[in-house]
C-alpha positions as CSV (number, residue, x, y, z in Angstrom):
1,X,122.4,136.3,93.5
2,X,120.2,137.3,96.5
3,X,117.4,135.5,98.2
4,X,114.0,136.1,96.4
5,X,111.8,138.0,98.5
6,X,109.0,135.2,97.7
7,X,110.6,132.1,99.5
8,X,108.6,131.2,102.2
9,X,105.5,131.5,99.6
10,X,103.7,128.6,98.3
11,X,101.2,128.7,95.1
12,X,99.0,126.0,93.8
13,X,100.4,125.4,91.0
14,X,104.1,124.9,92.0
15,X,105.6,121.6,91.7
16,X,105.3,119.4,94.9
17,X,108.7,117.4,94.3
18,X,111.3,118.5,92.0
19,X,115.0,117.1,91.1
20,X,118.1,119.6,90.8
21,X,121.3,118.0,89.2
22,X,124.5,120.1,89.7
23,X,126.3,119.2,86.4
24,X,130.0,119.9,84.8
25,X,131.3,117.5,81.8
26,X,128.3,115.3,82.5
27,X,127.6,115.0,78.6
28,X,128.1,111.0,78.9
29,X,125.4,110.4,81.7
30,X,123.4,113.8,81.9
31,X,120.5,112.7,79.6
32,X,120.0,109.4,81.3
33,X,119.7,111.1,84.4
34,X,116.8,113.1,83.6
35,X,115.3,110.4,82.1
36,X,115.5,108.0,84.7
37,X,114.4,110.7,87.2
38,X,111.3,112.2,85.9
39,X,109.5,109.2,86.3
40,X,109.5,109.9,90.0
41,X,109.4,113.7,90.4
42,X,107.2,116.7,88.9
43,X,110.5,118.2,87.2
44,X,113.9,117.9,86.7
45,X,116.2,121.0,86.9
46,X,119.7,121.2,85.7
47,X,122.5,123.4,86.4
48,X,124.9,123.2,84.0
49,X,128.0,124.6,85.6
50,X,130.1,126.1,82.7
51,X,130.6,122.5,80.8
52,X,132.2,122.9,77.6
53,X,130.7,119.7,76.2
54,X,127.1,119.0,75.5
55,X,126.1,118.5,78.9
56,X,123.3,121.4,78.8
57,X,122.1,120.6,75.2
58,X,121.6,116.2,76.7
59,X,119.5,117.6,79.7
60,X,117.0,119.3,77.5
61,X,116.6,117.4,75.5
62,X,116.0,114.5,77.8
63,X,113.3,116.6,79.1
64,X,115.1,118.8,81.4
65,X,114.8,122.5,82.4
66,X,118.6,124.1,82.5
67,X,119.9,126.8,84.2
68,X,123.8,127.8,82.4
69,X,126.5,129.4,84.4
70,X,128.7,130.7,81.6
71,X,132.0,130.2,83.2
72,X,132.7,127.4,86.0
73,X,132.1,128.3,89.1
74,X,131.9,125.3,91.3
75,X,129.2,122.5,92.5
76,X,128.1,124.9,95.6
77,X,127.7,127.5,93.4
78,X,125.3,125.2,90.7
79,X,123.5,124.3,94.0
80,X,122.6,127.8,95.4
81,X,121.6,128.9,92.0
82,X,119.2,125.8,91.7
83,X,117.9,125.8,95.1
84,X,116.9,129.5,94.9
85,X,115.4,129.3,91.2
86,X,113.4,126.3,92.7
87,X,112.5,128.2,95.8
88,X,111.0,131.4,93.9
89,X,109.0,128.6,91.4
90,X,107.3,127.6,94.5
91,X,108.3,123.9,94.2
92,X,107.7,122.3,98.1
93,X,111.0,119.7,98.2
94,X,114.0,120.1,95.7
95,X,115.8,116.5,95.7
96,X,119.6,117.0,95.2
97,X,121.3,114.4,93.0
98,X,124.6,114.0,90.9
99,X,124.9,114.1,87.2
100,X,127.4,111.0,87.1
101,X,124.1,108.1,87.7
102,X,125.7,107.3,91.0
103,X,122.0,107.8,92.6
104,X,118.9,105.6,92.2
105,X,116.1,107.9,91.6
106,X,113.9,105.1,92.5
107,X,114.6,106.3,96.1
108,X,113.4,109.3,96.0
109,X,110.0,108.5,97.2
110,X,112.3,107.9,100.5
111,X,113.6,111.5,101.0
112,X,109.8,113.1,100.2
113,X,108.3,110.4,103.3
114,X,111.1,111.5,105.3
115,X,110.0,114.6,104.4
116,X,106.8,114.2,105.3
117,X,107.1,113.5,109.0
118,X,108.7,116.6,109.5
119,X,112.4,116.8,108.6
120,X,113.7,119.8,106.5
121,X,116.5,118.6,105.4
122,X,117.0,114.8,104.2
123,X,120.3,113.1,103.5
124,X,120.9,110.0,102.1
125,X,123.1,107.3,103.8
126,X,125.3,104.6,101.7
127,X,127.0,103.4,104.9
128,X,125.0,100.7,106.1
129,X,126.0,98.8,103.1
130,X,129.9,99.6,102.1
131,X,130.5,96.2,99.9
132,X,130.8,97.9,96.5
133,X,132.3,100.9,98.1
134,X,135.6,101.3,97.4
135,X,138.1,100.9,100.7
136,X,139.4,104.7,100.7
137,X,136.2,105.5,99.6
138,X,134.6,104.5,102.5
139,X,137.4,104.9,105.2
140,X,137.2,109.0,103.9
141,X,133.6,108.8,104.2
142,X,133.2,107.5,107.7
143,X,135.8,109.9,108.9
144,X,134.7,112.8,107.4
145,X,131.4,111.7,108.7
146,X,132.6,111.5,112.3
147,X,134.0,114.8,112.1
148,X,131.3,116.7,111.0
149,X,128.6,114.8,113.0
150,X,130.9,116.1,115.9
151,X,130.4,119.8,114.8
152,X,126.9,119.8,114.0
153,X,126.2,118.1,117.4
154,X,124.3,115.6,115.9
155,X,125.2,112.4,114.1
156,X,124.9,112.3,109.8
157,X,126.2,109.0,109.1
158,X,126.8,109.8,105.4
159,X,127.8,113.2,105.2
160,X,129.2,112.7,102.2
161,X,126.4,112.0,100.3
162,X,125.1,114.5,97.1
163,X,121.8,112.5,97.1
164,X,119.9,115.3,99.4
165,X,116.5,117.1,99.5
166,X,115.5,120.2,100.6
167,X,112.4,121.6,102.0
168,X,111.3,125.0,100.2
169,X,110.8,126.5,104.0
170,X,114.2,125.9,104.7
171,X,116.1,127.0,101.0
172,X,117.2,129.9,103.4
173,X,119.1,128.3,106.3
174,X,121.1,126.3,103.8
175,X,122.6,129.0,102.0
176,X,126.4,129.9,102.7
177,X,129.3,131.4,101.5
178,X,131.1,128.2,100.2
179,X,131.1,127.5,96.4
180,X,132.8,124.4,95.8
181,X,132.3,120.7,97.1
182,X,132.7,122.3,100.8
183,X,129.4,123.9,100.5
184,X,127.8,120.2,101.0
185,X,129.4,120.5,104.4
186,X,128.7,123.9,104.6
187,X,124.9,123.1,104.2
188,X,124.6,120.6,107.0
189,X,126.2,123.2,109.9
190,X,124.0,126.0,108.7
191,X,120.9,123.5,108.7
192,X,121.6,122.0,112.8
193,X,122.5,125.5,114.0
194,X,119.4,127.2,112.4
195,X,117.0,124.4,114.1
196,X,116.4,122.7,110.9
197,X,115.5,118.8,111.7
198,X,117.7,116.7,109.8
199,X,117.2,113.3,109.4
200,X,118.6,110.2,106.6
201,X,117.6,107.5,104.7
202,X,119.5,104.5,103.2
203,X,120.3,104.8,99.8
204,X,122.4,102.5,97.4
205,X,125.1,104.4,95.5
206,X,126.0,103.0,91.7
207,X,129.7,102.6,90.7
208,X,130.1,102.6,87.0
209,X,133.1,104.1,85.0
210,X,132.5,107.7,86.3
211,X,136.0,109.8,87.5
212,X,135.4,112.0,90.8
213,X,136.1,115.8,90.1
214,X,137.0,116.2,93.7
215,X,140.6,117.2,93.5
216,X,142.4,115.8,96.9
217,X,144.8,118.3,97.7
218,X,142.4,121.6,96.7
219,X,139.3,120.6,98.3
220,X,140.7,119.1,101.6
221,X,142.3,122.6,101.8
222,X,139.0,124.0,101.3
223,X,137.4,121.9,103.7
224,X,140.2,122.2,106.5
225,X,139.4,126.0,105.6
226,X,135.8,125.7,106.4
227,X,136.4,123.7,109.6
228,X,138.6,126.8,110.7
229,X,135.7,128.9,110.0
230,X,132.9,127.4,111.6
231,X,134.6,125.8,114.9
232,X,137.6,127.6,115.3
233,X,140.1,124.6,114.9
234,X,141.9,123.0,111.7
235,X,140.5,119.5,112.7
C-alpha cells in the first residue's frame, strides 16, 4: 500500500479529530469501544485485522467505519493501513487506541491540546501512576522505555503505550517497514530522526479481564531485530 499522493492536503470538510482502533479477536470489547469513543471524536475507524469472530460486524454497528484485512497480518500492519486511509480522508489528528478498553477516551481531548501547541506526534504516559500496573508489567515498561528513549535521543517515558495520535502532516515520517507490535517502536525512531516534535501526556490505563496478544518470545525477537536495525547493536 503506497503513500497517497494527497497527504499533506487538507479539505474543509475532513474530520478535525478521528479515532483508529487496530483490532484482532476484539468481538468482546470492540463495540463498547466505539461507543465510548465517538462521544469525543468526529469518527471512529476500525481495522479489523483478519478476526475470525465478529469483531468487524460489533464496530459497525456500534457506529464505526471498518477497514478488513482478509488474513492477519499484524497490529503494525492495521496501523499503516488506518493511518494512510485517514490521511487521504483529510482528517487533521488520528488518535491511536486499543480495541481491549484499556484506554479512556475521555483523554483524548489531552493528546489534540498537545497537539495544538505544536507536537506531531503525542504519546500517552501511564508511568506516573504504576499502582494498578501489574509488577512485570511495569518493570518491562520502564525498561523498554529507557532503552528506546536512549535511541531516539530523547526521553518517552511510556513508550509502551498504544494510546497515540498522529498529526495528518506527519502520517509520512511514521511509516516503516515493521508489521507487528515492533512497529510502535518503529514509529517513535522514525518520528525523532525525521524532526517530528514529540511530546506525552498522562493517561490512566484500565485493567479488566483482557489477555495481551504479545507473544514473549516472538516479539522480543522482533524487537531485538529492530534494535539491530536501527542502531547497529542487539541491546
Amino acid at each position: 500500500m503506497s503513500t497517497p499522493p494527497s497527504l499533506t492536503q487538507s479539505t474543509d470538510s475532513a474530520p478535525r479529530v478521528v479515532a483508529l482502533v487496530p483490532a484482532y479477536r476484539e468481538a468482546r470489547h470492540i463495540a463498547e469501544v466505539v461507543r465510548t469513543t465517538l462521544p469525543h471524536v468526529d469518527e471512529v475507524w476500525v481495522v479489523d485485522d483478519g478476526s475470525p469472530d465478529a469483531t468487524a460486524a460489533q464496530a459497525e454497528a456500534a457506529g464505526a467505519k471498518v477497514i478488513r484485512h482478509p488474513v492477519n497480518r499484524g497490529k503494525g500492519a492495521a496501523i499503516k493501513t488506518g493511518l494512510l486511509a485517514l490521511a487521504e480522508r483529510g482528517a487533521r489528528y488520528i488518535v491511536l487506541l486499543d480495541g481491549d478498553g484499556q484506554h479512556a477516551p475521555a483523554e483524548i481531548a489531552r493528546f489534540v491540546a498537545a497537539a495544538e501547541a505544536g507536537a506531531g506526534l503525542v504519546v500517552g504516559n501511564r508511568l506516573e501512576d504504576t499502582r494498578t500496573m501489574p509488577f512485570v508489567r511495569r518493570c518491562v515498561n520502564r525498561y523498554m522505555s529507557w532503552r528506546i528513549s536512549r535511541v531516539c535521543g530523547t526521553r518517552i517515558p511510556d513508550t509502551q503505550c498504544g494510546f497515540r495520535l498522529v498529526a495528518r502532516d506527519r502520517v509520512a515520517a511514521v511509516l516503516g517497514e515493521s508489521d507487528h507490535f515492533d512497529f510502535e517502536t518503529e514509529m517513535l525512531v522514525r518520528a525523532v530522526r525525521a524532526g517530528c516534535p514529540v511530546t506525552s501526556v498522562p493517561v490512566s490505563t484500565i485493567y479488566g479481564e483482557e489477555q495481551s496478544k504479545i507473544s514473549p518470545v516472538r516479539d522480543a525477537l522482533r524487537f531485538f531485530r529492530l534494535m539491530k536495525k536501527l542502531t547497529g547493536s542487539w541491546l
